[in-house]
N, C-alpha and C positions, 0 to 999 in steps of 0.2 A: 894171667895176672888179674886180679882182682882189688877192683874197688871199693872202699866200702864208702858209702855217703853219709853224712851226718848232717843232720839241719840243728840250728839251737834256736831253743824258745827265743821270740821278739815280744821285749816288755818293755812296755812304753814308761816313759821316766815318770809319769803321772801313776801309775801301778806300782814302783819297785817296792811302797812301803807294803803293798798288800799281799808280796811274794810269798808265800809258808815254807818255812826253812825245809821243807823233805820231798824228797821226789820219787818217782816211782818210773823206771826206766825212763826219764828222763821229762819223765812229765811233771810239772808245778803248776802248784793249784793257786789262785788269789782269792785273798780273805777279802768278797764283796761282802761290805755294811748291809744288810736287807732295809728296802724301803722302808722307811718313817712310817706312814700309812698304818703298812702290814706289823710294825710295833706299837704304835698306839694300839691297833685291834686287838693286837694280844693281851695289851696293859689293860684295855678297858672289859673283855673277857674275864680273866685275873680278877681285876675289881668287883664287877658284876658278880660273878662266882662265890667271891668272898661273903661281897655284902647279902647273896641270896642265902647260901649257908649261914649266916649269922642272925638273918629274919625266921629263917622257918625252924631252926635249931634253938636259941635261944631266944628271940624277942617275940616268942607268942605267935610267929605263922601258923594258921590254918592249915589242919594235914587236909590229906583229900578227902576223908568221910566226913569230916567238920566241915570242908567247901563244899560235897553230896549234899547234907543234911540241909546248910543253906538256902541253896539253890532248889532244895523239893519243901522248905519252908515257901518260898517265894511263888513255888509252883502250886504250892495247895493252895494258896491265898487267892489268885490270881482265878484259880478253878471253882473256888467259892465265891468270888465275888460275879466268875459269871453265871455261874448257876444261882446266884438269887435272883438275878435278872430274869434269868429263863423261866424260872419259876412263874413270876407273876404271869396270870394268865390278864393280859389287853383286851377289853371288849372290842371297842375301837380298831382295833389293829387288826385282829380276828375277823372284822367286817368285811375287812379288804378282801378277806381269801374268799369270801360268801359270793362273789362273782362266777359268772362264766368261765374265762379267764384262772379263776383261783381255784378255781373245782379241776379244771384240767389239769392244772397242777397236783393239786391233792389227790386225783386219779394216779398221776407220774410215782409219787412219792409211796402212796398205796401201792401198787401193780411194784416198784423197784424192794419194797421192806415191808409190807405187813401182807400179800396176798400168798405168801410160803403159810402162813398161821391161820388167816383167816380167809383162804380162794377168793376168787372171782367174784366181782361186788359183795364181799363182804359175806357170803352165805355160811361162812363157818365149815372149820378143818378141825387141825388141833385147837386153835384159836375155836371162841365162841361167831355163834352168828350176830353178827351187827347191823340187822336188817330188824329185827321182829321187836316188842315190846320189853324182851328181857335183858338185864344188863347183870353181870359178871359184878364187875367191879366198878361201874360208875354210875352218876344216879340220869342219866340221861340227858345232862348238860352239855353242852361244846367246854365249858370249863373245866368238867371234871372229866370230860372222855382228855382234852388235851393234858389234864396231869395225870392219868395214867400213861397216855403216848408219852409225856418226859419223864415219868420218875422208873415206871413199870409196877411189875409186881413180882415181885422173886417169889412168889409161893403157890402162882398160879404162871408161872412160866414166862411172864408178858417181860421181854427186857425193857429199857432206860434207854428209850431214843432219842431223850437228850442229850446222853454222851457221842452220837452218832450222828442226826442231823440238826441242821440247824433249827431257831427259833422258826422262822418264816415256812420252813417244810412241814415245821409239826403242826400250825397254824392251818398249812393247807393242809394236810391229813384227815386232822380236825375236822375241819368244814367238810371235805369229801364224807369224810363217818357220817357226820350229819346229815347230808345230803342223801344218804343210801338210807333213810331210816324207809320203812316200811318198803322197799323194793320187792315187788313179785318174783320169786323163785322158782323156776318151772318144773326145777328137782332138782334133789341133792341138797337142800337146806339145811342144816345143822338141827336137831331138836333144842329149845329154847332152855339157858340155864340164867339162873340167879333167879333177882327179884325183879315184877312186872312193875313196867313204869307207863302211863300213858303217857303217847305221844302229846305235846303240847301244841 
């Protein structure tokens, strides 16, 4: 003899309206309302949604090459306004690096970016020598060796280490060049190119 068991769903009298009229082997499902919350989100998604589609579709939104284009307006400006700064070459300011102190620095800055071009104290590689009376490109001033070190020279190879380091490093740089002017070479010195300037 066999029994067979039955159990029946227990719905409580607060549930019966949420009952769904269909069952499936005996199982009934109730129609829970989803939290408030979790409908506002969606409503305000929805909205959101709406109103972005109707800004960048119709009312003049910015595509993204119009938002690029912006954004590298802002960027050139901002690149120009510090390179006029950098530009000006400080007497004053310059002094500072003319120290002990500011020369080991200028050494630092030299030996890390300019001793690949122009060796070890300055004796000239690819780079010219920066030791003897002859200059390349500048007229043997700390002002104009420093706007060569920021702008360079694209037709004699010298890059624009203004884009690289800062004002303060090329200042010391600067003052190191100066500092190496007439330095004894024991060998290996560059043969002298440009025009003679004497030293002052």
């Amino acid at each position: 003899m066999s029994t067979e068991n039955k159990s029946e769903n227990i719905i409580l009298d607060d549930e019966k309206a949420l009952v769904l009229d269909h069952d499936y082997d005996g199982i009934q499902e109730l129609d829970h309302p989803l939290p408030s919350w979790w409908i506002a989100t969606f409503v305000g998604t929805v909205v959101f949604g709406v109103l972005y589609g109707m800004y960048y579709l119709w009312a003049g939104g910015l595509t993204l090459e119009e938002e690029y284009a912006q954004d590298m307006l802002k960027i050139n400006k901002a690149k120009a306004e510090l390179a006029s700064k950098v530009d000006v070459f400080d007497q004053k300011a310059y002094s500072t690096w003319t120290t002990k102190v500011g020369l080991a620095k200028g050494a630092e800055v030299f030996e890390e970016n300019c001793m690949t071009c122009h060796e070890e104290n300055g004796k000239g590689d690819i780079g010219p020598n920066l030791t003897d009376e002859y200059w390349l490109l500048s007229d043997g001033t700390a002002e104009s060796v420093y706007s060569i070190v920021n702008k360079g020279n694209e037709d004699n190879g010298m890059p624009a280490w203004g884009e690289v380091i800062s004002k303060d490093e090329m200042y010391a740089a600067t003052a190191y060049v100066m500092s190496i002017q007439g330095f004894e070479h024991k060998s290996g010195a560059k043969e002298p190119q440009g025009k003679k300037i004497p030293r002052k």
